[in-house]
Backbone as CSV, one residue per row, in Angstrom:
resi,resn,N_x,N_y,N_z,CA_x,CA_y,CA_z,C_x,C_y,C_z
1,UNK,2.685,6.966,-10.683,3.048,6.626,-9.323,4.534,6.258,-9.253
2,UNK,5.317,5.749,-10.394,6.585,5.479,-10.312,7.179,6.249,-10.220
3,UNK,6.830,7.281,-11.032,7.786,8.425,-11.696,7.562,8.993,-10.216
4,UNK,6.538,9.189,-9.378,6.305,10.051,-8.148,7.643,9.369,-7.163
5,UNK,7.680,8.094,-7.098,8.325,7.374,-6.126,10.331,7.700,-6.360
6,UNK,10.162,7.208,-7.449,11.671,8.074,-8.361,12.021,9.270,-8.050
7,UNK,10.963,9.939,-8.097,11.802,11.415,-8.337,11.927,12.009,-6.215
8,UNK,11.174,11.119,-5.644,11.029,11.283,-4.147,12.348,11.156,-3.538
9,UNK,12.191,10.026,-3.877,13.506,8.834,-3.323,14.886,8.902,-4.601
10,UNK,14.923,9.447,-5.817,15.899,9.315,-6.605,16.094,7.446,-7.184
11,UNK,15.399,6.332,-6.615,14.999,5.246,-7.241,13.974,4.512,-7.700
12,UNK,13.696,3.564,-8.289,12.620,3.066,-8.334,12.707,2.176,-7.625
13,UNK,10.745,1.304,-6.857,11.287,0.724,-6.145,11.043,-1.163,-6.792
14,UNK,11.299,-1.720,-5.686,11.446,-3.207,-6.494,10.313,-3.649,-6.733
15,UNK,9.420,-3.620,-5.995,7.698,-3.939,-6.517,7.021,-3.235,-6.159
16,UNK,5.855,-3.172,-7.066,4.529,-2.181,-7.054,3.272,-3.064,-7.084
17,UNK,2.425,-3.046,-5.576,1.336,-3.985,-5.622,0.221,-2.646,-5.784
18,UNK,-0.805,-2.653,-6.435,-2.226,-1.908,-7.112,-2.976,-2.413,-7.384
19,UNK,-4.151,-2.209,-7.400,-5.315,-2.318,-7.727,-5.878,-2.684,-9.053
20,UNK,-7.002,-3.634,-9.193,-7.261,-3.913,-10.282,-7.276,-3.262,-11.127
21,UNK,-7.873,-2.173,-10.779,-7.956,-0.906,-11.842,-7.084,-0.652,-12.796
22,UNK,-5.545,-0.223,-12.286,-4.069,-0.756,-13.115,-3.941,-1.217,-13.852
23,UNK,-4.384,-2.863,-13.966,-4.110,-3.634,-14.993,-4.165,-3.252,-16.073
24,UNK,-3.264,-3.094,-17.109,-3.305,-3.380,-18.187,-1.722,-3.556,-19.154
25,UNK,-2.003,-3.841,-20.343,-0.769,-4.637,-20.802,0.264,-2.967,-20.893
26,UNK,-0.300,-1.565,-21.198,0.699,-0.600,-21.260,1.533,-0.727,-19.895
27,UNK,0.301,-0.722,-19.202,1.094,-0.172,-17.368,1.988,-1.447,-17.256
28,UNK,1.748,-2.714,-17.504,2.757,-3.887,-16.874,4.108,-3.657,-17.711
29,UNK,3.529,-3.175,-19.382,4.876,-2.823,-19.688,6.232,-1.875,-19.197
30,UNK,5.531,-1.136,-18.985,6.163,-0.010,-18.692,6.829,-0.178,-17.061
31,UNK,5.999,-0.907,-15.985,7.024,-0.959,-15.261,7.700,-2.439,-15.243
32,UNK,7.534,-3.263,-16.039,8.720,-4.463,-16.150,9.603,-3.771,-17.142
33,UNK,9.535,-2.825,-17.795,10.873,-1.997,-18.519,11.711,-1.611,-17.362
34,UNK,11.157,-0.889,-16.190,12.014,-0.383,-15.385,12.763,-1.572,-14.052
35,UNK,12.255,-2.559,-14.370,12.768,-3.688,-13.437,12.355,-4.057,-12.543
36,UNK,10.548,-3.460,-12.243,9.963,-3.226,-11.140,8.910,-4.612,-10.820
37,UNK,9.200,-5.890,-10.231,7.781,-6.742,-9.905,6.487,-5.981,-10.309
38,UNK,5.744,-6.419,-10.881,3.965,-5.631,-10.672,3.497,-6.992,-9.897
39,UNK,2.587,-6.168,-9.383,1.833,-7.236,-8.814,0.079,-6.528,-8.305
40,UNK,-0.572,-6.796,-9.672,-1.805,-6.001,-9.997,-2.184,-7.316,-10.694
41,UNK,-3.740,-7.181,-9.883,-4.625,-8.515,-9.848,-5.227,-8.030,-11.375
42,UNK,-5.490,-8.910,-12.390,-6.069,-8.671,-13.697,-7.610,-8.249,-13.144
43,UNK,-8.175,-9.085,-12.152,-9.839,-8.917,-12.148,-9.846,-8.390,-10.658
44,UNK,-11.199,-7.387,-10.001,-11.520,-7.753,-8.786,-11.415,-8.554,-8.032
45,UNK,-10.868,-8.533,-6.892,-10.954,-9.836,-5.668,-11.576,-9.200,-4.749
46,UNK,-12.189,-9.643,-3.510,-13.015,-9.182,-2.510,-11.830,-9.640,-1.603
47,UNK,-11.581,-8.810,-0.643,-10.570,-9.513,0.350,-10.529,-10.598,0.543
48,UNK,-11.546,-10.716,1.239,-12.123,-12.554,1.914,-11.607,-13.346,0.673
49,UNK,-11.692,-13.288,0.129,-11.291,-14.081,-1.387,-9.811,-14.495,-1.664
50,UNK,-9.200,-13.642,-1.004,-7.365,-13.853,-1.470,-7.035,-15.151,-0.414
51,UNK,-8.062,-15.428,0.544,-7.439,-15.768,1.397,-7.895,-17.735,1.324
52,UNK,-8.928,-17.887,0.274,-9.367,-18.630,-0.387,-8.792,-19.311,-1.599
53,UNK,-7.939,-18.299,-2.415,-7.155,-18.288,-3.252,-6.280,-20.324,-3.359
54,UNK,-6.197,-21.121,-3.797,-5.149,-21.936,-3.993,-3.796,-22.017,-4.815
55,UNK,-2.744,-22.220,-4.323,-1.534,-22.388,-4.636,-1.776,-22.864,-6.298
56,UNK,-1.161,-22.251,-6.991,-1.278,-22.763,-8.998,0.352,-24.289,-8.613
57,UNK,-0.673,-24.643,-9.536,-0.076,-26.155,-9.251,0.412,-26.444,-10.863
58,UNK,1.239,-27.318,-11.348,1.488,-27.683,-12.553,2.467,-26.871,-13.453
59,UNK,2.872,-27.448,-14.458,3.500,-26.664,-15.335,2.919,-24.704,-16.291
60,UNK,3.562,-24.245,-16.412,3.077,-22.816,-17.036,2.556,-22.906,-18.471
61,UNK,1.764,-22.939,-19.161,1.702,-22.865,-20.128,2.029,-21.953,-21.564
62,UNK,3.195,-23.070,-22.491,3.331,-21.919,-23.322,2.744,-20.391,-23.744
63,UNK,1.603,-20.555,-23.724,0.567,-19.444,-24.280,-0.033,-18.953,-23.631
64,UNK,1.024,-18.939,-22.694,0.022,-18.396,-21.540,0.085,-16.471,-21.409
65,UNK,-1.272,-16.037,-20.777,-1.288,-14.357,-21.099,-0.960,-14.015,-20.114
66,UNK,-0.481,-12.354,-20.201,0.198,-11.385,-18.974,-0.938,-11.769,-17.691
67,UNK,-2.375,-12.027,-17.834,-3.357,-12.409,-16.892,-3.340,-13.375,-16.017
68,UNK,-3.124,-14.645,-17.141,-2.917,-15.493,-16.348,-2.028,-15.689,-15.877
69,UNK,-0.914,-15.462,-16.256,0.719,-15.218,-15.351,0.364,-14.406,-14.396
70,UNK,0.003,-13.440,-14.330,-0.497,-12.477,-13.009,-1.460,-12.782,-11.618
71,UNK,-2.591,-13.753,-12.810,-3.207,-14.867,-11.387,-2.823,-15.342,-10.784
72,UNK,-1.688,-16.180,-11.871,-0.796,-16.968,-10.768,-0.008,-16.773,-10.064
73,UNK,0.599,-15.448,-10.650,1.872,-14.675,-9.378,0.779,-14.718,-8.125
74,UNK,0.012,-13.979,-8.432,-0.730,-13.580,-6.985,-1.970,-14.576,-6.266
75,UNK,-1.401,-16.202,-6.919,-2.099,-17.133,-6.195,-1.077,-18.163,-5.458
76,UNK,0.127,-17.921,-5.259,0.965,-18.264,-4.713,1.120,-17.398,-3.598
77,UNK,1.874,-18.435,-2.554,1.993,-17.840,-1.273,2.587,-16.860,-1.505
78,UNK,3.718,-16.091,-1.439,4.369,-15.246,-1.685,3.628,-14.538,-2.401
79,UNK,3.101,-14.652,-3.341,2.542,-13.198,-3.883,1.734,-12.599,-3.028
80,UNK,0.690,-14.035,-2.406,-0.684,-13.520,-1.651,0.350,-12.760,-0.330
81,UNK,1.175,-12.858,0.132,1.782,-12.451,1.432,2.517,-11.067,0.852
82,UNK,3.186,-11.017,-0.427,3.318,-9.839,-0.729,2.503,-8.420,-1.256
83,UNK,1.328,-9.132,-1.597,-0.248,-8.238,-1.977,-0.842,-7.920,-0.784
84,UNK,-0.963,-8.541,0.319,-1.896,-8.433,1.347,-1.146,-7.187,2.123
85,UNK,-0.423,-6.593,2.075,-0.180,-4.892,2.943,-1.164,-4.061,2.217
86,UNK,-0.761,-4.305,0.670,-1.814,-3.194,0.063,-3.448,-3.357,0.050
87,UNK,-4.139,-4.454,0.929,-5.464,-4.535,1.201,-5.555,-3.776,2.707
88,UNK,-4.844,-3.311,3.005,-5.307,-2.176,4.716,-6.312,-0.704,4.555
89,UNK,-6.610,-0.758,5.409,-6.835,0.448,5.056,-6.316,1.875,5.835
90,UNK,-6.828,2.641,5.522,-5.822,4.168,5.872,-6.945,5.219,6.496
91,UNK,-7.844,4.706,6.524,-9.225,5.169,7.588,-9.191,4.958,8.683
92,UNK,-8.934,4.191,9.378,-8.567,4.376,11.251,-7.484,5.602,11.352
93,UNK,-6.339,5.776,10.907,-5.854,6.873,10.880,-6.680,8.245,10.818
94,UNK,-7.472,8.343,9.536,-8.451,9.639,9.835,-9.417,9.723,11.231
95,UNK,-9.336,8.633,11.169,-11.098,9.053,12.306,-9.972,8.762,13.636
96,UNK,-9.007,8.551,13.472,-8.477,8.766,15.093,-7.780,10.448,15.253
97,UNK,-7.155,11.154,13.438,-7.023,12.334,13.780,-8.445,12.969,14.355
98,UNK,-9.415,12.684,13.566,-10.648,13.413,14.140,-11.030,13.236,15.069
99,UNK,-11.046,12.109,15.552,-11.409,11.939,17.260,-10.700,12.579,18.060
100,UNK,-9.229,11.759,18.081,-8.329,12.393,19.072,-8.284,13.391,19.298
101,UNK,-7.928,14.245,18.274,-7.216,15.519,18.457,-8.541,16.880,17.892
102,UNK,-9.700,16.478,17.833,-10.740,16.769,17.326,-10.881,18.006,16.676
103,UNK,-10.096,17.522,15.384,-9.736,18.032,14.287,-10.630,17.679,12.991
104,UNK,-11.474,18.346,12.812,-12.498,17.926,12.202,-12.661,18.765,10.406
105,UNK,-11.922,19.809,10.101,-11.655,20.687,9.239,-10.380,21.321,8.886
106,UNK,-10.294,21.345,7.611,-8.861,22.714,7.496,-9.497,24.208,7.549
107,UNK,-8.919,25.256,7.717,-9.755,26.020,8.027,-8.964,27.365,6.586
108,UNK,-8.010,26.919,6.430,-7.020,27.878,5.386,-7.455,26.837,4.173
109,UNK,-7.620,27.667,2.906,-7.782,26.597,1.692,-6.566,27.478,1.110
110,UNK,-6.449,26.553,0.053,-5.282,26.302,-0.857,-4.602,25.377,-0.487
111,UNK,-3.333,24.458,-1.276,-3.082,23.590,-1.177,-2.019,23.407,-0.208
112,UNK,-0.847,24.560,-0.526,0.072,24.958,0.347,-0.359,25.554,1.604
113,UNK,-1.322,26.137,1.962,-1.969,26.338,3.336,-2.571,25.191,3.858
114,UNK,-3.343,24.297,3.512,-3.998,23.070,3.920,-2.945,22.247,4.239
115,UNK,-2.128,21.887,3.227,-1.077,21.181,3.583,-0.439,21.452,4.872
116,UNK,0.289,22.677,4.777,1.207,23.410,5.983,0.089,23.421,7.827
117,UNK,-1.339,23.081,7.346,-2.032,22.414,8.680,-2.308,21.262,8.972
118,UNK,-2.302,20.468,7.844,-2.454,19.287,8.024,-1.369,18.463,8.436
119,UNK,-0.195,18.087,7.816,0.645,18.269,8.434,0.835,18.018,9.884
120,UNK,1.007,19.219,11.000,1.456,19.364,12.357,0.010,18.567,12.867
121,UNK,-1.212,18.467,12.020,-2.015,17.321,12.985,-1.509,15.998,12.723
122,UNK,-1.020,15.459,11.900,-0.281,14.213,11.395,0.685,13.804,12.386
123,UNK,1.554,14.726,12.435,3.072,14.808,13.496,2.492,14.514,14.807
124,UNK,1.616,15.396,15.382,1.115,15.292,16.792,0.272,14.054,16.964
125,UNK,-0.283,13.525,15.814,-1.069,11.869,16.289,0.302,10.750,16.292
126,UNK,0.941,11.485,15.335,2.461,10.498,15.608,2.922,10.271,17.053
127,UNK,3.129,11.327,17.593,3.953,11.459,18.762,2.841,11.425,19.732
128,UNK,1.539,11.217,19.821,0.814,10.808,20.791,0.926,9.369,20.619
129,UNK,0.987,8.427,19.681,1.075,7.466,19.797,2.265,6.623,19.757
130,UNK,3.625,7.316,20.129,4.653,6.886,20.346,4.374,7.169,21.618
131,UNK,3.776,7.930,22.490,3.800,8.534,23.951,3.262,7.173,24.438
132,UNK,2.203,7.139,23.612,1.422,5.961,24.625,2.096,4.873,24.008
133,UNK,2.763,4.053,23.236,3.297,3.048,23.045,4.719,3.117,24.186
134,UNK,5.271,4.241,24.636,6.025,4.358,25.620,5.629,3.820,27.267
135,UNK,4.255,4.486,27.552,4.090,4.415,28.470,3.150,2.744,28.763
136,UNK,2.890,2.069,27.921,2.785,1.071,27.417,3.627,-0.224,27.853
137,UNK,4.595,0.260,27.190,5.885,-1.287,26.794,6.587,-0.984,28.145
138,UNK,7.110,-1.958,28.505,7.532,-2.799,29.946,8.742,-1.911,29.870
139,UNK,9.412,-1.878,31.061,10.552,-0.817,31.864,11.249,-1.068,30.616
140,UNK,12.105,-2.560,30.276,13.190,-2.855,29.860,13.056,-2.409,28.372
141,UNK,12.126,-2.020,27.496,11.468,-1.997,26.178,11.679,-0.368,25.843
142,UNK,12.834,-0.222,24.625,12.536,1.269,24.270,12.104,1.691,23.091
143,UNK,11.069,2.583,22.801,10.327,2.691,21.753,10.375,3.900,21.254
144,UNK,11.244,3.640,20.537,11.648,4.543,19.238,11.247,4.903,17.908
């Protein structure tokens, strides 16, 4: 995923929040080599749970593991406020292309054909919902 983000953008970026799954001591290595925050929960959390979470209180302990340093990044405010974008989800987006624009299939396979349709339905839920965020926001309000 780094190397994807790098070679997109030509940088890496400053933090990478992921999924438990991630964890482990290669992957944290590899992107604290590149200078990158991780911020990948060692165990499962259930959403509802982060929000339960308490502030780590006290001194760090010498011996302490990449885990528990990682709990605690992400039991502090700031972590929990910097983790919580990557708990959204990206499913209201689908089911509003499918609703809206009732687009329910690709109809060309291959990747470069699917793509090259999928695509212009993406663009057009964009700009329907800049339309209506236009017609929306008050005279003085421009939405760009």
């Amino acid at each position: 995923m780094v190397e994807q983000v790098e070679a997109n953008t030509g940088r890496y970026p400053e933090e990478l929040p992921a999924d438990a799954g991630y964890h482990s001591e290669a992957n944290l290595k590899a992107i604290e080599d590149r200078g990158i925050e991780a911020l990948i929960p060692p165990d499962r959390v259930k959403h509802t749970e982060w929000q339960k979470m308490k502030s780590p209180r006290g001194r760090i302990p010498k011996n302490a593991s990449r885990k528990y340093l990682m709990r605690r990044k992400l039991g502090t405010k700031r972590g929990r406020a910097r983790y919580k974008p990557r708990q959204t989800s990206v499913e209201p987006a689908f089911g509003n292309i499918k609703e809206v624009t009732s687009f329910r299939q690709l109809l060309l396979r291959g990747k470069h054909k699917a793509r090259s349709t999928w695509r212009p339905q993406c663009a057009a839920l964009g700009l329907m919902n800049l339309y209506r965020a236009q017609l929306s926001a008050p005279a003085d309000v421009v939405v760009a």
